[in-house]
Legacy VTK file of the C-alpha trace (Angstrom):
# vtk DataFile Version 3.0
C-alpha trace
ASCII
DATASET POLYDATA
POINTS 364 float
18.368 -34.020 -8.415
17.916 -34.774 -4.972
19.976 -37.901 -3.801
18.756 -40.618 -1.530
16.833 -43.789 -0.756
13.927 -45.118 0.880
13.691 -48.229 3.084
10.566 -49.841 4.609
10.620 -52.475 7.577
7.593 -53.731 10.035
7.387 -51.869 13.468
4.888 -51.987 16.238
2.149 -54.455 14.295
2.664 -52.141 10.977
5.441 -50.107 8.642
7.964 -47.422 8.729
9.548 -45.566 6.280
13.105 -43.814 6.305
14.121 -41.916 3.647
17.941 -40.561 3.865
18.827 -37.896 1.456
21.164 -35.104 0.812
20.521 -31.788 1.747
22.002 -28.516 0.453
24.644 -28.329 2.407
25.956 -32.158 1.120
24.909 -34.017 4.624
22.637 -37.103 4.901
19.711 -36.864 6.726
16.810 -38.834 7.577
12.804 -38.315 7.941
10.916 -41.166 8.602
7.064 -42.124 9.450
5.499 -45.180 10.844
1.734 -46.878 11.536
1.245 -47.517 7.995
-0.903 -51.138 7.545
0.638 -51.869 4.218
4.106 -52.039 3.484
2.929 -50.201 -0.116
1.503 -47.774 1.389
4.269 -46.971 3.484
6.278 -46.814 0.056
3.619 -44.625 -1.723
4.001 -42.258 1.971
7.905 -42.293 1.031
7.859 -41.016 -2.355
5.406 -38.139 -1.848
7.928 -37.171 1.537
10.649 -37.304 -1.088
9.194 -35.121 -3.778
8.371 -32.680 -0.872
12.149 -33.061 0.331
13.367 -32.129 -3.550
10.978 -28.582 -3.033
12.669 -27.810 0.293
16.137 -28.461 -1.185
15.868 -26.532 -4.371
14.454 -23.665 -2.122
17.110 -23.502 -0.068
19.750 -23.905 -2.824
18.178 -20.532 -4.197
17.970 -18.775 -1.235
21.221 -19.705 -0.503
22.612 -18.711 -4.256
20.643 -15.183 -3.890
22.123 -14.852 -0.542
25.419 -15.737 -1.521
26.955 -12.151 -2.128
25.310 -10.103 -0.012
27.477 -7.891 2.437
26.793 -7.217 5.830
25.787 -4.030 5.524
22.849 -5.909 3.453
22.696 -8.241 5.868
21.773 -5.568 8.771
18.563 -3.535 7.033
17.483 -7.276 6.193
17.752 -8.572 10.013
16.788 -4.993 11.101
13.304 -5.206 9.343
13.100 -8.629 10.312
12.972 -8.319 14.357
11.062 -4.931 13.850
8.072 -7.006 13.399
8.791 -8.819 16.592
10.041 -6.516 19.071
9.959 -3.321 20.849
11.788 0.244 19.647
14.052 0.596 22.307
15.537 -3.059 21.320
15.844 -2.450 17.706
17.900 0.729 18.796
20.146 -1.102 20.679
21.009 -3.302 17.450
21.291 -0.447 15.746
24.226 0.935 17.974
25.514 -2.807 18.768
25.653 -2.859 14.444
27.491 0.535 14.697
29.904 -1.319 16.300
31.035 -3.249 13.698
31.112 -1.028 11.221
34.606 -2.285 9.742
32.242 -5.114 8.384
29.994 -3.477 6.300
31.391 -4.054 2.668
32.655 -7.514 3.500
30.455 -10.294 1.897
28.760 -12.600 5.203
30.551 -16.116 4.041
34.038 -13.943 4.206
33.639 -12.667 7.699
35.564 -14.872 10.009
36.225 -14.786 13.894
39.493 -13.514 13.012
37.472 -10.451 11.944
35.127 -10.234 14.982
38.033 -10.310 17.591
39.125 -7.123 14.940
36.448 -5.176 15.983
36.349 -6.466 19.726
40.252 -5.365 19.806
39.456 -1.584 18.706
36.283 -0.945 20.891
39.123 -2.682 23.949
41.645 0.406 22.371
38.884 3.038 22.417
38.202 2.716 26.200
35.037 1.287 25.824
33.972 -1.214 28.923
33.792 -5.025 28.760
30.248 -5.098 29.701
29.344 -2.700 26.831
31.555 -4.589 24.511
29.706 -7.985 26.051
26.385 -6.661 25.243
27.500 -5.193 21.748
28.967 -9.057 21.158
25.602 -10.773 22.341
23.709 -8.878 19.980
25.471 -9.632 17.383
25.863 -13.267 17.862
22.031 -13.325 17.770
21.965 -11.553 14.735
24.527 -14.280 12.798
22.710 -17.111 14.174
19.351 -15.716 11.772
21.866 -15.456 9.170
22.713 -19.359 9.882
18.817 -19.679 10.388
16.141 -19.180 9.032
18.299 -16.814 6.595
20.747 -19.366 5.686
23.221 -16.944 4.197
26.039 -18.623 6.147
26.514 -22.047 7.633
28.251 -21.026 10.839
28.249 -18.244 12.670
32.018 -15.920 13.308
31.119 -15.278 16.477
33.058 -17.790 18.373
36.051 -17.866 20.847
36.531 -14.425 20.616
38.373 -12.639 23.415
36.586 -9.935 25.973
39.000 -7.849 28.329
37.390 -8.222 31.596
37.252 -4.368 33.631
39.668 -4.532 36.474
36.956 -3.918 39.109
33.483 -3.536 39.103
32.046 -0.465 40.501
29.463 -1.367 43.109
26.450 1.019 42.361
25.970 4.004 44.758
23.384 4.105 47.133
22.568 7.358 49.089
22.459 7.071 52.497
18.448 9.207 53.997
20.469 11.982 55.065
22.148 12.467 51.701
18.714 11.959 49.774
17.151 14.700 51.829
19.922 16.334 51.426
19.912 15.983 47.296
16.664 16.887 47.316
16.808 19.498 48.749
19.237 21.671 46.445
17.615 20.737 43.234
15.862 23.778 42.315
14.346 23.074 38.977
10.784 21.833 40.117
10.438 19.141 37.680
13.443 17.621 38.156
12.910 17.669 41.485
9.820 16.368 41.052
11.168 13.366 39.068
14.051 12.599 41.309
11.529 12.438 44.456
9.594 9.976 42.605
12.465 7.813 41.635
14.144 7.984 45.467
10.849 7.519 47.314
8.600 5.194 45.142
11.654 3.721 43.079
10.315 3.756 39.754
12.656 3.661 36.166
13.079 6.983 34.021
10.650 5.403 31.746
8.152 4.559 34.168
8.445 8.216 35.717
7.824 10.022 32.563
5.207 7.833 31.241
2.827 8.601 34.543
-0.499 9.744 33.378
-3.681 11.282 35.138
-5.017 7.976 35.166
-2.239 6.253 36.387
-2.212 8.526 40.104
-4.905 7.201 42.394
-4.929 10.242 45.368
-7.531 8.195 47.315
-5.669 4.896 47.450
-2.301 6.699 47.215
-0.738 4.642 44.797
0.872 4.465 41.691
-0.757 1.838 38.858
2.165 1.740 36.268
0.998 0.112 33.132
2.880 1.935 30.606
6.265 3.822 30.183
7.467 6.587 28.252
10.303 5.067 25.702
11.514 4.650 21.988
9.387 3.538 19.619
10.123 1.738 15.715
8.704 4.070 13.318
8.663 3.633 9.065
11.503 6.700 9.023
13.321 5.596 12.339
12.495 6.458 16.115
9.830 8.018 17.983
9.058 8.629 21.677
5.363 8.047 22.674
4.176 5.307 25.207
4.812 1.699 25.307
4.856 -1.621 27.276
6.918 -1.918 30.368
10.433 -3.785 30.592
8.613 -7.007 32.135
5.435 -8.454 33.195
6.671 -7.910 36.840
6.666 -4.313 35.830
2.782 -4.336 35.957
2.544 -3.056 39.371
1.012 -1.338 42.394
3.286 1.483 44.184
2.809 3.269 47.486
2.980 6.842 47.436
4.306 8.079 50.619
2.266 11.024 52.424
5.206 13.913 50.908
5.542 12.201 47.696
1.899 12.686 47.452
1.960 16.491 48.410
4.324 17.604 46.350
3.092 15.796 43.021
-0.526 17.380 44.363
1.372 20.574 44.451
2.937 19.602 40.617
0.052 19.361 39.029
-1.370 22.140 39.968
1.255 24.352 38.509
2.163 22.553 35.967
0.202 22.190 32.898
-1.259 18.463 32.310
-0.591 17.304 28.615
-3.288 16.531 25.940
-1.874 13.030 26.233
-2.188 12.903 30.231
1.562 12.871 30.898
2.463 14.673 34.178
6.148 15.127 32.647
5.500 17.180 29.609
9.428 15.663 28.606
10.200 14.034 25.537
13.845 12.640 25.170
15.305 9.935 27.653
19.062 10.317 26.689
18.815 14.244 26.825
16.725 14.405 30.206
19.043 12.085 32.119
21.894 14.236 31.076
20.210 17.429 32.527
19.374 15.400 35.543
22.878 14.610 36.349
23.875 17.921 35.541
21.209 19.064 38.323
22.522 16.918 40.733
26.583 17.460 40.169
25.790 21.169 41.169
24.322 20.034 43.936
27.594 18.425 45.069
26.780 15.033 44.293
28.758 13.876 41.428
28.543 10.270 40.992
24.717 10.305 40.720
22.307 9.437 38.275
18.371 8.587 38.693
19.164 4.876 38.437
21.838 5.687 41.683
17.994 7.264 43.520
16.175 3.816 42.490
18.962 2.125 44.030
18.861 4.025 47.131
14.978 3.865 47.507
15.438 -0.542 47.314
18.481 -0.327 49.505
16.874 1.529 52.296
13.734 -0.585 52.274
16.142 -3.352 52.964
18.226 -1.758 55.477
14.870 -1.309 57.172
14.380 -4.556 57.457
11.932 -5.765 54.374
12.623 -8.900 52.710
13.632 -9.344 48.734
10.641 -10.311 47.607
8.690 -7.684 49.259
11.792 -5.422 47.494
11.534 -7.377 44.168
7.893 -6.573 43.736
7.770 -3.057 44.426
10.949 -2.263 42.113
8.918 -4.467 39.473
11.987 -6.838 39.205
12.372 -10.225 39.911
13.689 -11.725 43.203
17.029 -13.489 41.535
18.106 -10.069 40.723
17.256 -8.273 43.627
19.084 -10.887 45.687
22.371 -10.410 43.425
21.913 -6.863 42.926
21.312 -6.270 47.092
23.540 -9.338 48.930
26.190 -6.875 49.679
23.618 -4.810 52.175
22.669 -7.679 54.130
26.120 -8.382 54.852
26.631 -4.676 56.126
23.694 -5.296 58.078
25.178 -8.415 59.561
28.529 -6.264 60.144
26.059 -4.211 62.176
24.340 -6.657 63.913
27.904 -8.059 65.101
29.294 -4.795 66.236
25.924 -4.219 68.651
25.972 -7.846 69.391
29.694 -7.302 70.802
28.592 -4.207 72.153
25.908 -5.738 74.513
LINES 1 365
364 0 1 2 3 4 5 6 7 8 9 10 11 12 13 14 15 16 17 18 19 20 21 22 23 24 25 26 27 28 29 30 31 32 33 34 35 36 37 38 39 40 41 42 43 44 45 46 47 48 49 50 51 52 53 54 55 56 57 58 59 60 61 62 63 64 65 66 67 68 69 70 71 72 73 74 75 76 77 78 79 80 81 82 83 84 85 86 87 88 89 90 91 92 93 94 95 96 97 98 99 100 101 102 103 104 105 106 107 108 109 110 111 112 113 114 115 116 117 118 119 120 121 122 123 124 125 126 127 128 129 130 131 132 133 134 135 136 137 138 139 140 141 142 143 144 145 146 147 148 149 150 151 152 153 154 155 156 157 158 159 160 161 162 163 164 165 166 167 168 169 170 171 172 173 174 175 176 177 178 179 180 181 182 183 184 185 186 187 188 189 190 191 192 193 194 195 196 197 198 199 200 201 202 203 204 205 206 207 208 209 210 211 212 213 214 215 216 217 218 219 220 221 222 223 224 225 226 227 228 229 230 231 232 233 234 235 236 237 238 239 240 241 242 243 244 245 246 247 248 249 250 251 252 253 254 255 256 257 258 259 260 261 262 263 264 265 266 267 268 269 270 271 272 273 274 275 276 277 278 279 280 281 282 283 284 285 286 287 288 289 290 291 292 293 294 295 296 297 298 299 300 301 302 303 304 305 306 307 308 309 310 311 312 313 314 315 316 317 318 319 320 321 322 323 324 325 326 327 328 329 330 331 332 333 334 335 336 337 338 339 340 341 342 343 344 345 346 347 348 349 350 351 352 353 354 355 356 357 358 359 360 361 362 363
């Protein structure tokens, strides 16, 4: 039976009710509802909130009771299935490997796990080499998936993940831009056509993997010479797991117009014409993200350029647009990212430039 008690009083030329009760959990709580002309009728209003209250409570008392011994390993298909309806492939696989993670958890019942067991897991990944940012992300995904288990779940009443402890990497690795003489350079020794292909699109129109293998016929406009990215090539929720096959892009400033310079425009010209153009459209007849940017770096470490990767040639293409003097938004807008980032990702150009500007200003 549900406990509480109702009380009416006159408010603003009428009545209110308040009815405090116990919910599941033990704690009083209050609902309450006022403009009633009667003082009766705000009592009759009460009782009908408070039969409605006992459904809710009894609910969650079940819920809770069927919930009660189910291990975290249950706990992950449940939430898994859950967000698939919600979000995109490529985010439920990161779950997925954030879950992996904490493996160790998997037979331990959800009102067990403690942060004491968290900071566990947190403490091996820290022994295994693994990065603080990786460990970061793995840690914010898994917060988010306790907090359904708090709510609307309600397996738990308070989620572990709390004050738990993240080794912070000594340094962090600014990325690599290359300077126009090294791009050309790059370029130049890759000798497999499509990855060179690929890697002039990325370092001259700075588009993401994705975006690059998800160009279509009708995405290539020769007479306006731009690029109109809609779509990208990524990892898609299926029934039995994962597919690749076409999707939305990372953001709504993703949606975007690029330039194609006159050689970028050649050699894709040049592309297409010896390469075979899928049923689907796709310029890149090239399936697997993970495997392709492997054999990209691989193409560029034999051309002497070790610490590269295609996001390193995206980087380049926005950090040469600034050293030439356009502005962050300008930037922002043609990477399809937002201005904030740009700004944090790019500051430390602009204060080479300003180095530069000093030395010629001393100079003259």
């Amino acid at each position: 039976m549900l406990e509480y008690n109702i009380t009416t009083r006159r408010k603003d030329k009428g009545y209110q009710y308040i009815v405090s009760y116990k919910n599941e959990d033990g704690e009083w709580k209050q609902k309450s509802k006022q403009g009633f002309k009667l003082d009766r009728d705000a009592k009759a209003a009460a009782q009908k909130r408070v039969r409605k209250l006992e459904e809710e409570v009894e609910s969650k008392k079940k819920i809770r009771e069927e919930y009660k011994g189910k291990t975290f390993k249950e706990f992950k298909k449940m939430f898994i299935r859950h967000v698939s309806l919600h979000r995109e492939g490529n985010t439920i696989h990161n779950y997925d490997t954030a879950f992996a993670a904490f493996d160790s958890l998997d037979d331990k019942a959800m009102i067990e796990i403690e942060p004491a067991d968290i900071q566990e897991c947190v403490d091996k990944m820290i022994e295994k080499g693994l990065k603080s940012s990786t460990i970061l992300t793995y840690l914010g995904k898994i917060k988010a998936a306790f907090k359904y288990a708090v709510s609307p779940f309600g397996m738990i009443d308070e989620s572990p993940v709390k004050d738990i402890t993240v080794k912070k990497d000594k340094e962090k690795k600014e990325k690599r831009a290359l300077t126009e003489s090294e791009r050309d350079d790059l370029l130049s020794k890759i000798t497999d056509e499509t990855y060179y292909m690929i890697s002039m699109i990325a370092v001259k129109c700075g588009l993401r993997e994705g975006e690059i293998l998800g160009i279509t016929t009708d995405i290539i406009n020769f007479k306006t010479h731009m690029l109109h990215l809609h779509q990208q090539w990524k990892k898609l929720k299926t029934k039995d797991g994962y597919k690749y096959g076409f999707g939305a892009l990372k953001s709504k400033k993703s949606y975007r117009d690029v330039h194609m310079a006159k050689d970028v425009e050649d050699e894709l010209k040049q592309y297409m014409k010896c390469h075979p153009i899928g049923i689907d459209g796709r310029i890149f007849a090239l399936t697997n993200l993970s495997g392709i940017s492997g054999a990209l770096s691989n193409a560029y470490k034999k051309a002497e350029y070790n610490d590269i990767s295609l996001h390193n040639l995206r980087h380049t293409y926005a950090t040469l647009l600034i050293q030439n003097g356009l502005d962050f938004e300008t930037v922002a807008k043609l990477i399809g990212d937002n201005v904030k980032q740009v700004e944090e990702t790019y500051a430390h150009v602009n204060r080479d430039m300003m180095k530069n500007a000093i030395a010629v200003i001393d100079r003259v």
